[in-house]
C-alpha positions as CSV (number, residue, x, y, z in Angstrom):
1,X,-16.1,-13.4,-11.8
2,X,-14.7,-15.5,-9.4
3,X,-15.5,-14.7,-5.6
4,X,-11.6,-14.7,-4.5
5,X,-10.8,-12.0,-7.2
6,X,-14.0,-9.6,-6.1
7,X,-12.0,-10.4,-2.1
8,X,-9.1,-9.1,-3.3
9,X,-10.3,-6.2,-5.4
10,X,-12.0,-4.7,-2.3
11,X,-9.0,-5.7,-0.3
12,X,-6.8,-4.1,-2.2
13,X,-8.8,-1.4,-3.0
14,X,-8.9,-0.3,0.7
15,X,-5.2,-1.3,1.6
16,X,-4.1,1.0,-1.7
17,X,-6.0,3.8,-0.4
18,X,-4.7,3.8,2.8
19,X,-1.6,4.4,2.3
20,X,-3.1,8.1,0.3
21,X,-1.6,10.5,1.7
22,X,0.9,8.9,4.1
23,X,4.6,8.3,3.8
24,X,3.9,5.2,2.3
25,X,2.1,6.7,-1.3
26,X,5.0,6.5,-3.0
27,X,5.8,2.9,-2.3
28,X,2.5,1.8,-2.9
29,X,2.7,3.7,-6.4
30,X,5.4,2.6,-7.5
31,X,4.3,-1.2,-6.6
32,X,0.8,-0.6,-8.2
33,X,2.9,1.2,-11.5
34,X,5.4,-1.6,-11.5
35,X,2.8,-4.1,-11.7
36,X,0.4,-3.0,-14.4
37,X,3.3,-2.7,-16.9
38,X,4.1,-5.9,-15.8
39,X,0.8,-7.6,-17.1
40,X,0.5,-4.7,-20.2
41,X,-1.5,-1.9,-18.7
42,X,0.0,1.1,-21.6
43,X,-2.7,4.3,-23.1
44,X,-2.3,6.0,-25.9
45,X,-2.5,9.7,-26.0
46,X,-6.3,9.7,-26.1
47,X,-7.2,7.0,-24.5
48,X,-9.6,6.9,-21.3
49,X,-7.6,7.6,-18.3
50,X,-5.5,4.3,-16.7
51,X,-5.7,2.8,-13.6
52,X,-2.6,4.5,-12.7
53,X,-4.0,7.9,-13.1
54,X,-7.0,7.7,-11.6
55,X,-4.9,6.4,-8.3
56,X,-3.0,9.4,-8.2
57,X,-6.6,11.3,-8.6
58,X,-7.6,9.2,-5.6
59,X,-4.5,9.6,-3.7
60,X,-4.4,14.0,-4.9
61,X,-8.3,14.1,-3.4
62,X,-7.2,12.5,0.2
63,X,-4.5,14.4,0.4
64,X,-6.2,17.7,-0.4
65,X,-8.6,16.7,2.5
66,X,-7.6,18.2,6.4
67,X,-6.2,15.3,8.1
68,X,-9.0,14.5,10.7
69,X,-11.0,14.0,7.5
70,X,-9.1,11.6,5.5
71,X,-10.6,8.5,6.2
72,X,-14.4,9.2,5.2
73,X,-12.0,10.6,1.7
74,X,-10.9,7.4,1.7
75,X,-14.2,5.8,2.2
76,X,-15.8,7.5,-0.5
77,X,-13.2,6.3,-3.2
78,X,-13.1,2.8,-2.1
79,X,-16.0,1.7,-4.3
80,X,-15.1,3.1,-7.3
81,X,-11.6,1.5,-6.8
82,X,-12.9,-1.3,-6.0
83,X,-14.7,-1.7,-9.0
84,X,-11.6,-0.5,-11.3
85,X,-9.7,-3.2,-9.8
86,X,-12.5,-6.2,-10.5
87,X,-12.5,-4.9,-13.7
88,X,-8.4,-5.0,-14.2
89,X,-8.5,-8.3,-12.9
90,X,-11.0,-9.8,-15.1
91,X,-8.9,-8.6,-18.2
92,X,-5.5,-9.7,-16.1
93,X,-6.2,-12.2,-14.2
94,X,-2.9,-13.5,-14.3
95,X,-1.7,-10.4,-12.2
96,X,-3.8,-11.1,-8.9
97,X,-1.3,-13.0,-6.9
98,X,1.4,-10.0,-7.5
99,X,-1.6,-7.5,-6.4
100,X,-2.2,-9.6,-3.1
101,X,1.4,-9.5,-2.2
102,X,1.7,-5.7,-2.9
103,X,-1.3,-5.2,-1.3
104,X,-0.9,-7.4,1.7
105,X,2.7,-6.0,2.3
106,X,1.8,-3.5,5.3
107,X,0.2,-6.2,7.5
108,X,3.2,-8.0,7.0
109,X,5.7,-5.7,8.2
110,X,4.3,-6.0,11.9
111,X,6.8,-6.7,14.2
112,X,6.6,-8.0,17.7
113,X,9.1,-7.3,20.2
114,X,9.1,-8.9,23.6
115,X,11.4,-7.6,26.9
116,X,11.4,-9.8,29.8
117,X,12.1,-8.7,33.3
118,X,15.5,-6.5,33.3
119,X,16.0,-7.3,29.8
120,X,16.9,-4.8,27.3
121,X,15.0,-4.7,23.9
122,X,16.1,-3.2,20.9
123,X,13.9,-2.9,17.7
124,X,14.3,-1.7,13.9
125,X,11.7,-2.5,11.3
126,X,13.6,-0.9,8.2
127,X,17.6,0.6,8.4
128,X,20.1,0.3,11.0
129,X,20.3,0.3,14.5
130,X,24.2,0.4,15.9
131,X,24.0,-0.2,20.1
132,X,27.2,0.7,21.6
133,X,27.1,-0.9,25.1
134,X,30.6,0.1,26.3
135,X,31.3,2.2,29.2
136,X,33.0,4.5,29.7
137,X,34.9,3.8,33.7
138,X,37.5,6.0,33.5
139,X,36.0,8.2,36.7
């Protein structure tokens, strides 16, 4: 298998189980979901378990797990992840750059805000953010 598809399986494989158990399951999920019935991932009734289910397996274990002890959860799925996903990409190959970009998305959304002096900063990563800077001198 080539050595940049066994990168991004581990990759991948951690950056999908980190977001277990955090406000960001859902969206990672939904990606993951999206994308294997992109490339033709469907089971019959008694088929082995898919990808897909054995995520939310993953992602049901680390969040049964007490909070301080989520990241050795985490850990201790990573391999077997990692090895589902080498083996999805050797049958889809095809579907590696959509699985970087869904799995490189939270290290993109890092946003750097700089205040200089008496400077005032505002920030908003996602939504709105209304700043009302009139005053009210009627005293």
């Amino acid at each position: 298998m080539d050595p940049a598809l066994l990168e991004l399986a581990s990759i991948s494989s951690t950056a999908i189980l980190a977001a277990a158990a955090t406000d960001a399951w859902q969206t990672m999920r939904s990606g993951v979901a999206g994308l294997l019935r992109r490339h033709g991932e469907s089971r019959g009734e008694n088929a082995e378990p898919g990808l897909l289910e054995r995520l939310d397996e993953d992602a049901a274990a680390v969040q049964a797990v007490a909070e301080d002890g989520r990241q050795a959860a985490r850990d201790e799925r990573a391999d077997a992840l990692r090895t589902r996903l080498e083996d999805w990409l050797a049958e889809h190959p095809r579907g590696a750059a959509e699985l970087e970009a869904l799995t490189a998305r939270p290290t993109r959304n890092v946003m750097y805000v700089n205040g200089h002096e008496e400077s005032t900063t505002y920030a908003v990563m996602f939504g709105t953010m209304n700043v009302d800077h009139r005053r009210d001198d009627a005293s």
